[in-house]
C-alpha positions as CSV (number, residue, x, y, z in Angstrom):
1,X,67.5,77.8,97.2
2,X,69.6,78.8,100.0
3,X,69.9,82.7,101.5
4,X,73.6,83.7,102.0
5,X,74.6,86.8,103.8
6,X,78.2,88.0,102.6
7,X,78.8,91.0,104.6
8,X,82.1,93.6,103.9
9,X,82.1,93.6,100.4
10,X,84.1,95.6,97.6
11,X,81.6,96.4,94.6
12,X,83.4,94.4,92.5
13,X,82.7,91.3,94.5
14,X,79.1,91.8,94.6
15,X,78.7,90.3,90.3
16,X,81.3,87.9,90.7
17,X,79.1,86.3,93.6
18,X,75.4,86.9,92.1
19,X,77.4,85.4,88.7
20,X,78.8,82.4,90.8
21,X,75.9,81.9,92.8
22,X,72.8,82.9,90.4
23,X,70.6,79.7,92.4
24,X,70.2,81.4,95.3
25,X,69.4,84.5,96.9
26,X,72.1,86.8,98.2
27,X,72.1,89.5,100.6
28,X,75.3,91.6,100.0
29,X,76.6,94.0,102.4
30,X,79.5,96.6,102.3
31,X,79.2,96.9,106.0
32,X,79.3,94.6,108.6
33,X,76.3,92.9,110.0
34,X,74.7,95.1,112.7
35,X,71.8,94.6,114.8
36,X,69.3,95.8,112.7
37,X,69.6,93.4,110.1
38,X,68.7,90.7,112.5
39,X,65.0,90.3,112.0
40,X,65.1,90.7,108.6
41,X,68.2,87.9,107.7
42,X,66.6,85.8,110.7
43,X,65.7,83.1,108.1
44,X,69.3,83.5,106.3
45,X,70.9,79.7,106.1
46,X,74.1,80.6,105.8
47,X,76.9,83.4,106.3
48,X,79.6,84.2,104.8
49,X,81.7,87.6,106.9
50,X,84.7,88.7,106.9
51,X,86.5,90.1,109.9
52,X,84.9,92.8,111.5
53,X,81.4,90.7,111.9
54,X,81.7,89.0,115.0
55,X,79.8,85.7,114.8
56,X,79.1,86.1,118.7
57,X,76.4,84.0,120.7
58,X,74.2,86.8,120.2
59,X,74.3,86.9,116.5
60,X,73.4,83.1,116.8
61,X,70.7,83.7,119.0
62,X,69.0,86.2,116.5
63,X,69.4,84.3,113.3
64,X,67.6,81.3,113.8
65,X,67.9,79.8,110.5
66,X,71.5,79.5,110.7
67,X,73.3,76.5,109.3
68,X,76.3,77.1,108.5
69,X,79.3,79.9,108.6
70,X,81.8,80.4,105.8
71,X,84.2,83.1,107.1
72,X,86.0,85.0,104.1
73,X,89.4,84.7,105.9
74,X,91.9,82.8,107.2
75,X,91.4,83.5,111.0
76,X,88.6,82.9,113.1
77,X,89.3,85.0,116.3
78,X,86.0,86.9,115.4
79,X,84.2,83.6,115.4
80,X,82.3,81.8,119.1
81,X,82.8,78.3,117.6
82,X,81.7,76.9,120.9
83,X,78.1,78.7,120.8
84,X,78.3,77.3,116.9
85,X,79.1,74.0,117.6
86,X,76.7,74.0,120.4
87,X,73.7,74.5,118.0
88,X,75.9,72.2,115.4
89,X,76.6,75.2,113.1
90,X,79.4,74.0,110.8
91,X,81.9,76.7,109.9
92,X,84.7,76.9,107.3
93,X,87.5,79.1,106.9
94,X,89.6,80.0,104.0
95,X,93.2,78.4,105.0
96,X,95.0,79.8,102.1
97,X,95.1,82.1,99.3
98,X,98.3,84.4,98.6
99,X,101.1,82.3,99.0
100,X,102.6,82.7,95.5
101,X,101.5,86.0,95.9
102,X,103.1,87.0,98.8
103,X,106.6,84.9,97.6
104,X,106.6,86.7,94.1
105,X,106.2,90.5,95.7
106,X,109.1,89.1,98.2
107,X,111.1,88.4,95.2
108,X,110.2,92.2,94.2
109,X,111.9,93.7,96.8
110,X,114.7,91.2,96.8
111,X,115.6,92.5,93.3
112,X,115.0,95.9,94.1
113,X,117.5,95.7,96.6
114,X,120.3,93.7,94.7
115,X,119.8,96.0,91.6
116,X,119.2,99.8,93.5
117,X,116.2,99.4,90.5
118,X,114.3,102.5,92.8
119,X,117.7,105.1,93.4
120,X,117.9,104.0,89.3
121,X,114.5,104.9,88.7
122,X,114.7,108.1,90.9
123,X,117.9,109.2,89.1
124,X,116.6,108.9,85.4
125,X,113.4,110.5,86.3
126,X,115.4,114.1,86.5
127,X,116.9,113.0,83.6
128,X,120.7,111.9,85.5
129,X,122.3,108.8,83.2
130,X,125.2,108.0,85.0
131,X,125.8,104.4,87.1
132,X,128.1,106.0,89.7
133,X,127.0,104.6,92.9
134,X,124.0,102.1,91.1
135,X,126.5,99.3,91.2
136,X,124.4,96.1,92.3
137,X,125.2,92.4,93.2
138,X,124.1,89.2,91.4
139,X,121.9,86.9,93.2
140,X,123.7,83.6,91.1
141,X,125.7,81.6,93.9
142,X,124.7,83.7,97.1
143,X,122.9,82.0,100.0
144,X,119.2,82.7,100.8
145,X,118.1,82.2,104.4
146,X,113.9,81.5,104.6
147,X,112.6,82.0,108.0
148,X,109.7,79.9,108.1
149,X,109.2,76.8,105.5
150,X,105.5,77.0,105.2
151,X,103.1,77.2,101.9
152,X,104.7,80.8,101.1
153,X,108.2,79.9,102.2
154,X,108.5,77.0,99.7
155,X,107.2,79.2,97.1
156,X,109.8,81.4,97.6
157,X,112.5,78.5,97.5
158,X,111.4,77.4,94.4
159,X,111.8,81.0,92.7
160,X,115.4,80.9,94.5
161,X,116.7,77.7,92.5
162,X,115.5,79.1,89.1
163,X,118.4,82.0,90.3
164,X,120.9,78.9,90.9
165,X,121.0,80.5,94.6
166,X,122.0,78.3,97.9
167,X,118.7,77.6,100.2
168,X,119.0,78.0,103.8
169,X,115.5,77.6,105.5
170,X,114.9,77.6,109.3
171,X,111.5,75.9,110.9
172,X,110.5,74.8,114.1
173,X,109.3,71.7,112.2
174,X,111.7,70.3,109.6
175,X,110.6,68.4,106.3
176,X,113.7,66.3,105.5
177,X,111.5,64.8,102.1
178,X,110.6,68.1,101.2
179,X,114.3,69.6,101.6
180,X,115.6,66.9,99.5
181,X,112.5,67.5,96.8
182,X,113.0,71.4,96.6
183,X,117.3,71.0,97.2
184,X,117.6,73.5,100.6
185,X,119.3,72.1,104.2
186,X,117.5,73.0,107.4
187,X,119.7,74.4,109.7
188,X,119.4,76.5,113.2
189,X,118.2,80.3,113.4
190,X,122.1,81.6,114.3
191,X,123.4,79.5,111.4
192,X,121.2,80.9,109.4
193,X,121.9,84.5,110.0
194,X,125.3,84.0,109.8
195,X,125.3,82.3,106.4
196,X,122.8,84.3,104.4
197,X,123.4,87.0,101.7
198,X,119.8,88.0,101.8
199,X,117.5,87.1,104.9
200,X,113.4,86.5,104.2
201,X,110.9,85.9,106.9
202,X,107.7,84.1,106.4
203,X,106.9,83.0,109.5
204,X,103.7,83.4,111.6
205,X,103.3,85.9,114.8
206,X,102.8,84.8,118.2
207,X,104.5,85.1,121.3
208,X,107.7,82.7,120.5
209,X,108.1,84.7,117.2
210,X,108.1,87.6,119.0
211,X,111.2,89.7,118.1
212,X,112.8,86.7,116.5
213,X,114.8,89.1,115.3
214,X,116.8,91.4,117.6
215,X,119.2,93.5,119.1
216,X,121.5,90.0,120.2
217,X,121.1,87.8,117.3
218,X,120.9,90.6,114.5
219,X,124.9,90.8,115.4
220,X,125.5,87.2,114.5
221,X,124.0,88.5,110.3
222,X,126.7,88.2,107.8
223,X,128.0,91.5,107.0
224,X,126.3,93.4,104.2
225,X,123.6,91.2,104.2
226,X,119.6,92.2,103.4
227,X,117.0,91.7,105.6
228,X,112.9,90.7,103.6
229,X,110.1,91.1,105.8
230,X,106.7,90.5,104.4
231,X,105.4,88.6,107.6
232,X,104.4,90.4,110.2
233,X,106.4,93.5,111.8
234,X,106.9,92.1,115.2
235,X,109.3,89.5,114.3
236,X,111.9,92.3,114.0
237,X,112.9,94.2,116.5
238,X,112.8,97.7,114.9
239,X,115.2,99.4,117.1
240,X,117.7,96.8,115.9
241,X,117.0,96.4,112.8
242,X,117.6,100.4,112.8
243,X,121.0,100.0,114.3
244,X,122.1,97.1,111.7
245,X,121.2,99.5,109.2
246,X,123.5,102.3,110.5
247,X,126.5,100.4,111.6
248,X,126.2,98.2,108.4
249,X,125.5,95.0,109.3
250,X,122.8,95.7,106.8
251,X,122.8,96.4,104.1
252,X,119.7,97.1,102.8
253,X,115.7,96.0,103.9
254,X,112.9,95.8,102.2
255,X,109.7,95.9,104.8
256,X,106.0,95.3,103.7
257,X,105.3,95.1,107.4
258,X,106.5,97.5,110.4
259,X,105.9,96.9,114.2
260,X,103.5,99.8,114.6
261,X,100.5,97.9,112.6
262,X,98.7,97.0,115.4
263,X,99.4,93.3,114.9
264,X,97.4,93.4,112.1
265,X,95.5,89.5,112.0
266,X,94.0,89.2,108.6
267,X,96.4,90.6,105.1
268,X,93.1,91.8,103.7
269,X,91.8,93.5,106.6
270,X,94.4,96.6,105.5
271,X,91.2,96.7,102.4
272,X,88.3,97.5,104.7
273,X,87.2,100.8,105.1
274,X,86.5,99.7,109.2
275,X,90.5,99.1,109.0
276,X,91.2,102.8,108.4
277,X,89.0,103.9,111.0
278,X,90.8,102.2,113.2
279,X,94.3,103.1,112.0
280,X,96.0,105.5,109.7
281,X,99.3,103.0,108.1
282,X,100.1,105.8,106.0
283,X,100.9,108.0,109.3
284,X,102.4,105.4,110.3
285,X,104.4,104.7,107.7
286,X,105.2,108.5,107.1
287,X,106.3,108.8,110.8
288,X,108.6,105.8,111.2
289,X,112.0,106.1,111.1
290,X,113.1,103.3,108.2
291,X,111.5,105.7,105.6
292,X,114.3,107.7,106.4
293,X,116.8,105.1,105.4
294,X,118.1,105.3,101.7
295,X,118.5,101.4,101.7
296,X,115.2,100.6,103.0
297,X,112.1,99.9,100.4
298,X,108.6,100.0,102.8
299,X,105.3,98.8,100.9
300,X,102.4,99.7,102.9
301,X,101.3,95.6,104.1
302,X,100.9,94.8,100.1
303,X,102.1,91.7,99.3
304,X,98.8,89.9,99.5
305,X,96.7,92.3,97.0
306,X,96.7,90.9,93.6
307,X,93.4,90.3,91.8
308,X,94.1,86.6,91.9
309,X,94.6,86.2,95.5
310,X,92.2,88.1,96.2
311,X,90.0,86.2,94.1
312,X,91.0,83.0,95.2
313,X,89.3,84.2,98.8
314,X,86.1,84.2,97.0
315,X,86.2,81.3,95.1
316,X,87.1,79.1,97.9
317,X,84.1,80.9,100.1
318,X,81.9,79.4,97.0
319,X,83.6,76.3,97.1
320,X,83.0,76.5,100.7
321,X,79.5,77.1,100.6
322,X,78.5,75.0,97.8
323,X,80.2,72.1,99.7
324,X,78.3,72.5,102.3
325,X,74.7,72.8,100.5
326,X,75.9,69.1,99.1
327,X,76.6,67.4,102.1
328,X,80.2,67.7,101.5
329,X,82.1,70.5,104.1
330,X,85.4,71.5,103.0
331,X,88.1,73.4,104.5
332,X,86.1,72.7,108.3
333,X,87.1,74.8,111.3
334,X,86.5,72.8,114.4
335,X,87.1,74.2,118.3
336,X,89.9,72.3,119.5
C-alpha cells in the first residue's frame, strides 16, 4: 500500500480517486501543499500536484519518502527535475487530454459564426422572427486554414472533411503521410491567410509564435474571412486583429483566448480557485474591446472543460501512478 498525496482538488475528484485507488491510502487536498504538511506526508511515496505546488528542492528535502511525482498537467515549469533526478525521483506528466475537446468547441464557434446562431438566438428571445440581416454562409466547398497540425489540429481536420471543406494547414514541421492520410496540403503562413474562408489557430505559445498574427500579415487574409482562436491569446496581435475587424478584412472572430490572460500555462489552471486570486478573466473579459464587436463570440478560456477531458487528466494520473507502483513508468518526463 502506497500513500499518494493529490493536492488542488475539485470535490468531485476526491471519490472518483478513493473509488480508483481503494488499495492505498490517499491524502486529498483542495489546496496546495504548504509547509505544514511536511512532517506529517514526510513518509508519502508518491505525489500527484497540480500547478500551483511547486515540487521545489525544498519540498524534496522535507518529504523523504519520496518516490515518485505524477503531475496532474501537461507542463512541468513548477517542477525542479534536476533536484528529482538527483535523488532518482521519476516524474510523469499528463501529455494530453482535450484535444477532441478543444477541436469540437472550435467547431462551435466556427458554426456560430457561419450561421449568426447567437444574433438569432438574441433576436427570438424578444420574440423578433424575421431573417433580415441573419443571412449566413455554407461551410461546403470553402477552404479551412489550421495553424498548427498537432493532436488538436488534426482533430479539427477530420471534422472539416465530414463538411466536404478544403484543408489548408500550416506547421513548422510537415507530415507529408499524414496530409495524404487526412487529404489537406501543407502550405506557407501567407498562403494560408490568403486562401482561407475561415482561419483556426492551434498552435503552441512561445516566443517565435509570438504575434504570429499581426498588423503586416493580417493584410495578406482573404477578404471577409473569420478568424478561430482557441490557443493562446498572444498569437494575435489584438490591436490588429481589432482593425481587421473594423475595416473588414474580417469578418467575424470567435476568441476563447485574449492577450490579457497573463499567458495563462496550464487550460485547467482557469479551474483553480488560486487562479482567480491571481486574476479576475471576467474583468478582463468585460474591459476588452472585442466584446464590443457584434461579430466577435469571446468564451472565457473554455474549450478545454468538458467532464471527459477533464477526466481523462485523472485517469491518466492513475495510470501514471499505477505504472509506476509496477515497475512500468509511463508518460516519463525527463530533464533534457
Amino acid at each position: 500500500m502506497a500513500e499518494i498525496i493529490f493536492t488542488e482538488l475539485e470535490g468531485w475528484e476526491e471519490g472518483y480517486l478513493q473509488d480508483k485507488l481503494s488499495d492505498h491510502k490517499l491524502v486529498l487536498m483542495r489546496r496546495p501543499l504548504q509547509e505544514q504538511d511536511y512532517e506529517r506526508l514526510s513518509r508519502a511515496q508518491i505525489l500527484a500536484p497540480f500547478i500551483y505546488t511547486p515540487v521545489t528542492v525544498e519540498v524534496i528535502q522535507k518529504l523523504t519518502g519520496l518516490e515518485f511525482v505524477a503531475t496532474r498537467s501537461t507542463g512541468f515549469d513548477h517542477i525542479d527535475l534536476a533536484a528529482l533526478a538527483a535523488r532518482n525521483i521519476k516524474v510523469s506528466n499528463v501529455p494530453f487530454y482535450g484535444e477532441n475537446t478543444v477541436a469540437e468547441h472550435t467547431w462551435s464557434l466556427i458554426l456560430a459564426l457561419s450561421r449568426k446562431i447567437f444574433q438569432s438566438y438574441e433576436r427570438t428571445q424578444k420574440g423578433n422572427f424575421s431573417t433580415e440581416g441573419l443571412r449566413g454562409f455554407d461551410l461546403k466547398g470553402k477552404t479551412l486554414g489550421v495553424v498548427g497540425g498537432g493532436h488538436i489540429g488534426q482533430h479539427v481536420i477530420k471534422i472539416a472533411k465530414a463538411f466536404d471543406m478544403e484543408v489548408l494547414v500550416f506547421d513548422p514541421k510537415p507530415n507529408e503521410e499524414l496530409a495524404s492520410l487526412l487529404g489537406f496540403s501543407y502550405v506557407s503562413l501567407d498562403a494560408l491567410l490568403k486562401e482561407s474562408d475561415v482561419i483556426t489557430l492551434h498552435a503552441p505559445y512561445n516566443e517565435k509564435t509570438h504575434h504570429l498574427i499581426n498588423s503586416e500579415n493580417i493584410k495578406l487574409v482573404k477578404k471577409g474571412a473569420i478568424l478561430i482562436n482557441t490557443a493562446r491569446g498572444g498569437l494575435i496581435d489584438t490591436m490588429a486583429l481589432v482593425a481587421a475587424l473594423k475595416d473588414g478584412t474580417l469578418a467575424g472572430a470567435g476568441l476563447d483566448v485574449l492577450e490579457e490572460e497573463l499567458n495563462i500555462k496550464e487550460e485547467s489552471e482557469v479551474l483553480s480557485p488560486e487562479f482567480h486570486k491571481k486574476c479576475d478573466l471576467k474583468t478582463l473579459l468585460a474591459n476588452h474591446v472585442l466584446l464590443q464587436c457584434p461579430n466577435v463570440i469571446i468564451t472565457p478560456h473554455n474549450a478545454f472543460n468538458s467532464q471527459e477531458a477533464l477526466q481523462r487528466i485523472l485517469d491518466t494520473t492513475i495510470e501514471n501512478i499505477k505504472g509506476f507502483l509496477s515497475g512500468k513508468i509511463v508518460n516519463e518526463v525527463k530533464k533534457v
